[in-house]
Backbone as a chain_set.jsonl record, in Angstrom:
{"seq": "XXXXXXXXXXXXXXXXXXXXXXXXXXXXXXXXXXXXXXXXXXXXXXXXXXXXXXXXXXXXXXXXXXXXXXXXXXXXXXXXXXXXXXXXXXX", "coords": {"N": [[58.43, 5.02, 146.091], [58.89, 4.49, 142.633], [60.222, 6.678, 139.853], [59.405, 6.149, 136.332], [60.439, 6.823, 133.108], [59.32, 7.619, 130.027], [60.513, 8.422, 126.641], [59.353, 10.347, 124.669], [59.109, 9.64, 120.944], [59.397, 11.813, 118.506], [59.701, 13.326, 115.178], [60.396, 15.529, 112.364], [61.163, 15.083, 108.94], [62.214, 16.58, 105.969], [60.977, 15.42, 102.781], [61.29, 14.688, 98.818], [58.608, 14.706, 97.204], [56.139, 13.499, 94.711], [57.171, 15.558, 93.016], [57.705, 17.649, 94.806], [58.943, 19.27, 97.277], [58.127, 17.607, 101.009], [57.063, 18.311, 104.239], [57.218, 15.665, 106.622], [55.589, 14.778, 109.517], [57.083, 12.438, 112.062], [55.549, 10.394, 114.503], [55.622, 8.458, 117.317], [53.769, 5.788, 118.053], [52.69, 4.901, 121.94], [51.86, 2.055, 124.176], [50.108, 0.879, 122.676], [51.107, -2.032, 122.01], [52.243, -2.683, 120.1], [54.382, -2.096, 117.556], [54.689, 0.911, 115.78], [54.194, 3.959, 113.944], [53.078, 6.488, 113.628], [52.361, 9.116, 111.076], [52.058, 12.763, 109.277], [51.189, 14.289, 106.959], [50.949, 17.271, 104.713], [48.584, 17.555, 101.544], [48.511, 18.567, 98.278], [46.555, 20.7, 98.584], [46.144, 21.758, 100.944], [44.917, 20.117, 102.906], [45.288, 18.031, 105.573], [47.212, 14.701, 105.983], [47.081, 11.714, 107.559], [48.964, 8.724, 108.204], [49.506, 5.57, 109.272], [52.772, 3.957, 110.402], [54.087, 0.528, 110.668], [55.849, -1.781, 112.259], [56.614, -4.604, 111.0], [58.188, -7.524, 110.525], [60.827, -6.821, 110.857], [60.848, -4.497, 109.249], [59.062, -1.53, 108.779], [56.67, -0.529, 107.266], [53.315, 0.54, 105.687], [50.423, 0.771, 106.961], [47.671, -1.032, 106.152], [45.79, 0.961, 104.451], [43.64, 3.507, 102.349], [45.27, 5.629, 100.703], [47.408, 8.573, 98.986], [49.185, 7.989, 95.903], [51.855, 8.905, 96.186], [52.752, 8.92, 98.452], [52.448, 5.811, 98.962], [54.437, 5.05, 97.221], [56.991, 5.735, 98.649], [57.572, 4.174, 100.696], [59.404, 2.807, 101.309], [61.481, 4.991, 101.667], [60.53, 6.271, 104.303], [60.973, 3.748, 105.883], [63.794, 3.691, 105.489], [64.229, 6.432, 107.169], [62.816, 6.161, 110.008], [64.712, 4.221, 110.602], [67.02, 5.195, 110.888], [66.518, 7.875, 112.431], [65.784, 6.256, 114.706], [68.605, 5.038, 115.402], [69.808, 6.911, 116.123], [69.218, 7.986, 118.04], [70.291, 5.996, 119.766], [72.759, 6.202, 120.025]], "CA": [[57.84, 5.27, 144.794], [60.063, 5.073, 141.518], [59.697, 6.997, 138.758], [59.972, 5.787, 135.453], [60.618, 8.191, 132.543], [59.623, 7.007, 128.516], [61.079, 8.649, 125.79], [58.659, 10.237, 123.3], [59.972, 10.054, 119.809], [58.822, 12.381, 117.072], [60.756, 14.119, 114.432], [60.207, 15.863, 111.149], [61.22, 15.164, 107.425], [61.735, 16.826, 104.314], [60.989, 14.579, 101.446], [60.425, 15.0, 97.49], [57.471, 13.297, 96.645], [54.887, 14.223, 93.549], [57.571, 16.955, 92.313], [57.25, 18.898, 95.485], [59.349, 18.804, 98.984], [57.112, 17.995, 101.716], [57.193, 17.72, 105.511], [56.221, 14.631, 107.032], [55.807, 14.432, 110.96], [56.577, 11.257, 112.872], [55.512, 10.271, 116.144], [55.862, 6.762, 117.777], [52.613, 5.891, 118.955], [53.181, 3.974, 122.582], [51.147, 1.313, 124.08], [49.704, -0.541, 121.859], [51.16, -3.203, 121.961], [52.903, -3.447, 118.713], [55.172, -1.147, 117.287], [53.743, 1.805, 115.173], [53.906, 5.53, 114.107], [52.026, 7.766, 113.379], [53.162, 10.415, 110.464], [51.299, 13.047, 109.067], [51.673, 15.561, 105.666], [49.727, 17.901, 104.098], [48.93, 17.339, 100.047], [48.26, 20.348, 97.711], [45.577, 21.174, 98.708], [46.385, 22.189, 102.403], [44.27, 19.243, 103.668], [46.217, 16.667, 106.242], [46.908, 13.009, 105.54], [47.344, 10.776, 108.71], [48.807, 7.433, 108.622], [50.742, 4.83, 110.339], [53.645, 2.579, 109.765], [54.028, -0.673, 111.384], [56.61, -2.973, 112.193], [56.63, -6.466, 110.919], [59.512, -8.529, 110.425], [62.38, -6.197, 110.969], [60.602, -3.881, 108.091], [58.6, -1.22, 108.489], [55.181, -0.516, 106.456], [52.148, 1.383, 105.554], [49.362, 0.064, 107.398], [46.21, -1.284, 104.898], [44.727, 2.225, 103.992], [43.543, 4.327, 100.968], [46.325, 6.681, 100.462], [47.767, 9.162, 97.56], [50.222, 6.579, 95.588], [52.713, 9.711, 96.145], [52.614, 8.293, 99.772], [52.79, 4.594, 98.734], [56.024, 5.135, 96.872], [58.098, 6.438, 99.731], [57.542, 3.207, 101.466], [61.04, 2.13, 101.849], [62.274, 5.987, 102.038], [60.03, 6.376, 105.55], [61.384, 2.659, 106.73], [65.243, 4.249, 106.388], [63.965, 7.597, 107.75], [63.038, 5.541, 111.148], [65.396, 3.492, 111.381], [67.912, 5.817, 110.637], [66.176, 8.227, 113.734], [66.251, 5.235, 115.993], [69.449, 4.171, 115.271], [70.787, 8.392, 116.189], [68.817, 8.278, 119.411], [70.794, 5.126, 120.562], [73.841, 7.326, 120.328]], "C": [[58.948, 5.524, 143.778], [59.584, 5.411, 140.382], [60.321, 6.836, 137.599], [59.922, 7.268, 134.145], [60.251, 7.615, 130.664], [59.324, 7.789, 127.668], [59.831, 9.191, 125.128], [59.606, 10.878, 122.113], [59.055, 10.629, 119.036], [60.248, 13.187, 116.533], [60.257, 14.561, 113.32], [61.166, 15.287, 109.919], [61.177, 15.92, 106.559], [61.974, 15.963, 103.325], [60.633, 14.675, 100.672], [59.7, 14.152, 97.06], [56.183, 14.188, 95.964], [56.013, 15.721, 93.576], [57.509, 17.822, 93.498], [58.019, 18.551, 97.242], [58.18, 19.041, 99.755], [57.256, 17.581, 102.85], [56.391, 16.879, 105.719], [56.692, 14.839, 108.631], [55.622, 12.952, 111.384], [56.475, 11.45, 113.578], [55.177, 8.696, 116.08], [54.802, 6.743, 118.826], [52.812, 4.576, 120.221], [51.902, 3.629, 123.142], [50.019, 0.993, 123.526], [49.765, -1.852, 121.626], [52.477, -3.489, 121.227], [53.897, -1.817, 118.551], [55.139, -0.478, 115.766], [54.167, 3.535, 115.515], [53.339, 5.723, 112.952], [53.101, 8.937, 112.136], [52.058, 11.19, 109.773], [51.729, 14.18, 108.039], [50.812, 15.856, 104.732], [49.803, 17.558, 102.479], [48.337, 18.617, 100.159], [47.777, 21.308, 97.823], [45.335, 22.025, 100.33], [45.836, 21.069, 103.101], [45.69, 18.091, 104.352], [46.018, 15.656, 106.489], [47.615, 12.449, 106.634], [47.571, 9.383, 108.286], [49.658, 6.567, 109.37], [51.429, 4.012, 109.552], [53.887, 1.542, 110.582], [55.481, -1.573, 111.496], [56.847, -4.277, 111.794], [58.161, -7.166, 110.109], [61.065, -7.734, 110.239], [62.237, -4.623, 109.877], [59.493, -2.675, 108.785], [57.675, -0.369, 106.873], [54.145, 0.005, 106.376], [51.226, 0.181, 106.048], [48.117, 0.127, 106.709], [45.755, 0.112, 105.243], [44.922, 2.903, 102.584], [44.482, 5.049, 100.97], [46.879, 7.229, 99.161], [49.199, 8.261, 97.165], [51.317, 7.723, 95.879], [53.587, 9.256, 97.492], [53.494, 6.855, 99.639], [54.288, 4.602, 97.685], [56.764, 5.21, 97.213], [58.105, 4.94, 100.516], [58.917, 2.718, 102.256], [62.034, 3.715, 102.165], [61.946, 6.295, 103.658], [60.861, 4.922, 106.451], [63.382, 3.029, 106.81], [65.064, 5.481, 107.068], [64.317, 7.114, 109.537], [63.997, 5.219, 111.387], [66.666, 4.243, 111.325], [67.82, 7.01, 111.969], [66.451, 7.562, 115.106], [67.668, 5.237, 116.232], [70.655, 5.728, 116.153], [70.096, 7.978, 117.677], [69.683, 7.316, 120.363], [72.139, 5.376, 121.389], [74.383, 7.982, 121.383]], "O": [[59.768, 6.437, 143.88], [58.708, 4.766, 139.806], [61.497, 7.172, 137.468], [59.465, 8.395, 134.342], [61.26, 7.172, 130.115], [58.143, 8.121, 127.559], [59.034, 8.264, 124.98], [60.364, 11.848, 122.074], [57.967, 10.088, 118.836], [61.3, 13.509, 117.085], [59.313, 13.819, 113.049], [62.26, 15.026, 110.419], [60.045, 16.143, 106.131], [63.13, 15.725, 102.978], [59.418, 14.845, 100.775], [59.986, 13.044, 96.607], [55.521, 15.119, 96.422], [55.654, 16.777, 94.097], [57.204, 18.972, 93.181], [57.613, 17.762, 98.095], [57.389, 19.974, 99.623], [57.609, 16.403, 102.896], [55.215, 16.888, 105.356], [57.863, 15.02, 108.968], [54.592, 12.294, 111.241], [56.965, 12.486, 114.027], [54.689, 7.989, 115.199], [54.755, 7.293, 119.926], [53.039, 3.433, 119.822], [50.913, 4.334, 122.944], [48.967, 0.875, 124.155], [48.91, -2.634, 121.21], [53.426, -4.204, 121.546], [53.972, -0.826, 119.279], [55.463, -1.104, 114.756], [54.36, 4.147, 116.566], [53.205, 5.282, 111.811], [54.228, 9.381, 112.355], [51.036, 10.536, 109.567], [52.632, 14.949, 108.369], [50.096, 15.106, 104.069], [50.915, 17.293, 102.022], [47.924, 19.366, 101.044], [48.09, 22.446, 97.473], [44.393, 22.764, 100.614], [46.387, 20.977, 104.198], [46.657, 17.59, 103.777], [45.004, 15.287, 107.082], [48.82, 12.692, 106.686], [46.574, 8.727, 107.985], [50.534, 7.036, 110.097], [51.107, 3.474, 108.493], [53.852, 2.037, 111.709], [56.007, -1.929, 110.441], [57.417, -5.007, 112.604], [58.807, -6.918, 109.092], [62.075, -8.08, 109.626], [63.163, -3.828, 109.718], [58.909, -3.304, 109.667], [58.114, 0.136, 105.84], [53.733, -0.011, 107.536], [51.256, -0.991, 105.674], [47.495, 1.186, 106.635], [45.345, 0.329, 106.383], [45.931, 2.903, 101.879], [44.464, 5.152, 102.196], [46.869, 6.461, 98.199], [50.071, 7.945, 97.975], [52.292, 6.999, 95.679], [54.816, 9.245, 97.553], [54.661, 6.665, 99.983], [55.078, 3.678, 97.881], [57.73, 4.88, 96.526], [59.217, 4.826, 101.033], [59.217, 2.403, 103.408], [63.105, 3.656, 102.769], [62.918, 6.556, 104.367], [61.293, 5.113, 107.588], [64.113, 2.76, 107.763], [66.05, 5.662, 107.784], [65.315, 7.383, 110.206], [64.528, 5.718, 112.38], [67.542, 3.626, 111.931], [68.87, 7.178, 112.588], [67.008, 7.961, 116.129], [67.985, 5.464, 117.4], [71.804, 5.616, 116.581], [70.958, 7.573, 118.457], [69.853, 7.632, 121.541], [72.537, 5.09, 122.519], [75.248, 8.838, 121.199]]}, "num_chains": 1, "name": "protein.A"}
């Protein structure tokens, strides 16, 4: 019997977004298939906003959902976040 062992990645964030530092949690959601996380950060209100980012063509991306545009602005700050995580773990 061999045992295999796989990695879970999560990590935190602080990022200024809408005037206000705010933690975001990733986590790397595994099988699926595809390649996807999960992040999650509270707005003003205390309530918590779940969504995922996706992989496609070397890029990650917000996956089609409603979201606060505070969110949709960071787009490319979350895709160096990752890859900038990945890139430490390889280390």
């Amino acid at each position: 019997m061999q045992i295999r062992f796989v990695k879970n990645i999560q990590f935190t964030r602080l990022v200024k977004a809408d005037g206000r530092l705010r933690e975001f949690n990733f986590r790397k959601l595994k099988g699926t298939g595809e390649e996807l996380f999960s992040v999650d950060v509270v707005d003003d209100r205390g309530n918590r906003i779940i969504f995922q980012l996706k992989k496609e063509n070397g890029t990650w991306g917000l996956v089609e959902q409603v979201l606060p545009r505070w969110i949709g602005d960071h787009e490319q700050t979350f895709h160096d976040i990752i890859e900038e995580e990945l890139r430490n773990m390889e280390e």
